[in-house]
C-alpha positions in Angstrom: -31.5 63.2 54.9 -34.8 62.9 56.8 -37.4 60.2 56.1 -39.6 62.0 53.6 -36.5 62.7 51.2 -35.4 59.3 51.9 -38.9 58.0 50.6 -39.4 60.0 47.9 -35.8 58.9 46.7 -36.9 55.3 47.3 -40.0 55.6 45.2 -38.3 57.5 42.6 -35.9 54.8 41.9 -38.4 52.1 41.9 -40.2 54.0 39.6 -37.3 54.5 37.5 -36.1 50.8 37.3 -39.6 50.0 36.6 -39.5 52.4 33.2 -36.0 51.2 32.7 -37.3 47.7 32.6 -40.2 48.4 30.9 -37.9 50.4 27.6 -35.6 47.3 27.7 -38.4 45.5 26.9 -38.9 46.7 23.3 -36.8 44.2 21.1 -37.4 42.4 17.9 -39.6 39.3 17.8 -37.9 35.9 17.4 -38.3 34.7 14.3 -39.5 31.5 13.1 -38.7 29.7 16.2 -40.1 30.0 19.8 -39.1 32.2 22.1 -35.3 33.2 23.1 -34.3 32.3 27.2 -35.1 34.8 30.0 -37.4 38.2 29.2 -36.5 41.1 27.5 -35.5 43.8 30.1 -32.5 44.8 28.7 -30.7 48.3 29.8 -29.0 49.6 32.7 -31.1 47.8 35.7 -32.2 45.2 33.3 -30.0 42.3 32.5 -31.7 40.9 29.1 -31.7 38.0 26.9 -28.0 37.3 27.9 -28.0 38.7 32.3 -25.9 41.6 30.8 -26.8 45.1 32.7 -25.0 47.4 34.9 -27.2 45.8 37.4 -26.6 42.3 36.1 -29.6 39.7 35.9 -32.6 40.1 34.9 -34.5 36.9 34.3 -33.4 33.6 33.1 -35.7 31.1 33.1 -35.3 27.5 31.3 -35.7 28.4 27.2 -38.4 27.4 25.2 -37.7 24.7 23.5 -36.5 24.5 19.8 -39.0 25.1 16.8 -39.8 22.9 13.5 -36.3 23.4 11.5 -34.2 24.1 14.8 -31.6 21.8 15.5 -33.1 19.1 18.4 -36.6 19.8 17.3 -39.1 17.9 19.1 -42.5 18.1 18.4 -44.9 18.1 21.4 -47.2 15.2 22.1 -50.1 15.4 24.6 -48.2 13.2 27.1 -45.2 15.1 26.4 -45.9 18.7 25.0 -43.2 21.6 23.6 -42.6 24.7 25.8 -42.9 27.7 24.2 -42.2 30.7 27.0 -43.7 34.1 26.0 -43.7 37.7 28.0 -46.4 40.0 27.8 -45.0 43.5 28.6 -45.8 46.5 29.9 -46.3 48.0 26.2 -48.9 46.0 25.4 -46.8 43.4 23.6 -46.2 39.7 23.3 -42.6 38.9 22.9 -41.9 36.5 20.5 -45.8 37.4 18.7 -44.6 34.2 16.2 -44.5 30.8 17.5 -43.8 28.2 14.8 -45.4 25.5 15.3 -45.8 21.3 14.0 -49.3 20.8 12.5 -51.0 18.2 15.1 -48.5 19.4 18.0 -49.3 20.3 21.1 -47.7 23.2 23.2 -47.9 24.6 26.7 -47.5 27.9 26.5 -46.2 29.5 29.6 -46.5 33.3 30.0 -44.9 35.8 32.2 -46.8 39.5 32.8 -43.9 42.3 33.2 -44.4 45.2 34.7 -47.5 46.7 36.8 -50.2 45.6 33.8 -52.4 42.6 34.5 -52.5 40.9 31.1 -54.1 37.8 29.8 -53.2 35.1 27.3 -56.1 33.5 25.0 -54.8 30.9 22.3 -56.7 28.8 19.7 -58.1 29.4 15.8 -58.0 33.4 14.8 -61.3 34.0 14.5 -62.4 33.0 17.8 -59.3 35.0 19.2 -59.9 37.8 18.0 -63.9 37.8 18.7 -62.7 36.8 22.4 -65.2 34.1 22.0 -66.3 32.6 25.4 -64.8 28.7 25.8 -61.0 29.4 24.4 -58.8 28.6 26.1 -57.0 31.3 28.5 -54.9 32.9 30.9 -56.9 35.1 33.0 -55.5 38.2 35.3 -52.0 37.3 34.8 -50.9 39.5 37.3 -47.8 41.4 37.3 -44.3 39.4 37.6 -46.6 35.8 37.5 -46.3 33.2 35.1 -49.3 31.2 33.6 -49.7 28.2 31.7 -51.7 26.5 29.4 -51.7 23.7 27.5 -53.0 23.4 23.6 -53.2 20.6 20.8 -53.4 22.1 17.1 -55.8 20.6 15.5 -57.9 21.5 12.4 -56.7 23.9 9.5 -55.9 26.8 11.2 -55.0 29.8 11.1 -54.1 29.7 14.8 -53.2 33.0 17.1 -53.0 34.8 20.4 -53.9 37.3 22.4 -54.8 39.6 25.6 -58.3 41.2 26.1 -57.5 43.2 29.0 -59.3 46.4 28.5 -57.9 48.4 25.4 -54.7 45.6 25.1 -56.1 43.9 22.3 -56.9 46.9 20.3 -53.4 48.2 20.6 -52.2 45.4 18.8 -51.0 42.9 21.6 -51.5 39.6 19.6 -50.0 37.1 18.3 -49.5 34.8 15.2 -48.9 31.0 14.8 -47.1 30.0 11.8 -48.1 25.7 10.8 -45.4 24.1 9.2 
């Protein structure tokens, strides 16, 4: 094979993982809880909730922790707050797009951008989500393959959401709820 045909092939398979990746990335929210361990490529290169692909892997990072009504439920503190891990994907979603959450608790969200889309993450009472109002707190140019974090106390009535306002994101529906118990 000469160097061009070996390139091309390169950058086809890239490209292919990549979409692979990106499919596997389609799965049911969690429910209830927080979110499940590791992101959801699943699929031939991909690996998925459980590091089961042809491929093996895929990523595993430390699990959220439990949600109100799991078993070893801990409710976050400001000295000591709850992980909750989410993954926005390359499909312009939020996986879970439910976090359950304590009233009064506080939560550091951290959030991992899949695939080649720079996302953000903004989290605080719906309205001001949703309106993108300047002074919520956010995630900004979460790049791809990066992880973000930030830190938020529940306070007030609610309701309480998510979401990214990358160009067009928001308006094809990548949000997310948060469900007070």
């Amino acid at each position: 094979m000469n160097g061009r045909r070996v390139a091309w092939l390169g950058t086809a398979l890239v490209v292919a993982g990549i979409a692979l990746i990106g499919a596997g990335a389609l799965v049911p929210p969690a429910v209830g809880g927080s979110a499940r361990p590791g992101w959801a490529a699943t699929g031939m290169m991909g690996g998925g909730w459980a590091g089961s692909g042809v491929m093996g892997g895929g990523w595993a990072g430390p699990a959220s922790a439990p949600g109100p009504g799991q078993a070893g439920f801990v409710a976050g503190t400001q000295a000591n707050p709850r992980v909750v891990q989410i993954v926005a994907t390359p499909q312009l979603r939020f996986v879970p797009d439910v976090v359950t959450i304590q009233a009064g608790e506080t939560i550091t969200f951290e959030v991992t951008s899949m695939g080649p889309v720079a996302h953000e993450f903004m989290v605080g009472p719906a309205a001001d989500v949703a309106a993108d109002k300047a002074g919520t707190p956010e995630i900004a140019d979460l790049g791809m393959m990066r992880t973000g974090s930030l830190t938020y106390t529940f306070t007030g009535p609610g309701p309480f959401s998510f979401a990214c306002h990358a160009p067009g994101h928001f308006e094809a529906g990548m949000s997310g709820t948060i469900v007070v118990q």
